[in-house]
N, C-alpha and C positions, 0 to 999 in steps of 0.2 A: 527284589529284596534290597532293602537300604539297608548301606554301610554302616558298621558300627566305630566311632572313633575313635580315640586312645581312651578317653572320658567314657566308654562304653555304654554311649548314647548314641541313637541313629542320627542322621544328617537334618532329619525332620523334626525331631523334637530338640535339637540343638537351635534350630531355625523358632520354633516354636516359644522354646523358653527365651530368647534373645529379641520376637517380637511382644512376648509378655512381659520386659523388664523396659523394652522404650516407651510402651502404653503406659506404664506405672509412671514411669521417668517423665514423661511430656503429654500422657493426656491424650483419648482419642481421636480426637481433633487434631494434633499434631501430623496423621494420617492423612487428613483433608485436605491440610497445608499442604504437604510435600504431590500429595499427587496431582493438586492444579497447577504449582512451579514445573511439575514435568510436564503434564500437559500445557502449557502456558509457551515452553521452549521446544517441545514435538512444534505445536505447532506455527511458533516462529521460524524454526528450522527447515518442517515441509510443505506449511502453507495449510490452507484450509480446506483444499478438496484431498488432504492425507486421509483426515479422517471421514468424508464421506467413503471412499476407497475401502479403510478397512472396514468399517460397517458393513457396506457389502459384502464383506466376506466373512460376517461372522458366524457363530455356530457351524461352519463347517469346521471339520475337523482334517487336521492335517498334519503330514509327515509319518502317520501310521497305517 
């Protein structure tokens, strides 16, 4: 069950409407931008065999 906040809107659709107002605001593109700058500094930071690593390990599911 997600919380309901002072605004007595869940956490999810606060999240939701907050990524529907930066779409508007900068463009879905803007998306693309920022996740190759993370990805670009992931893997400055842990090199290039990070991400064969977690490949390997995806679709599993974990912590539940």
């Amino acid at each position: 069950m997600e919380e309901t906040g002072k605004s007595g809107i869940t956490v999810r659709e606060a999240g939701k409407r907050g990524g529907e107002a930066v779409k508007a605001k900068y463009g879905s593109d803007y998306y693309k931008q920022i996740g190759k700058l993370g990805g670009d500094r992931t893997k400055a930071k842990y090199g290039d065999d990070f991400y064969s690593e977690i490949g390997k390990k995806g679709g599993r599911p974990i912590g539940k």
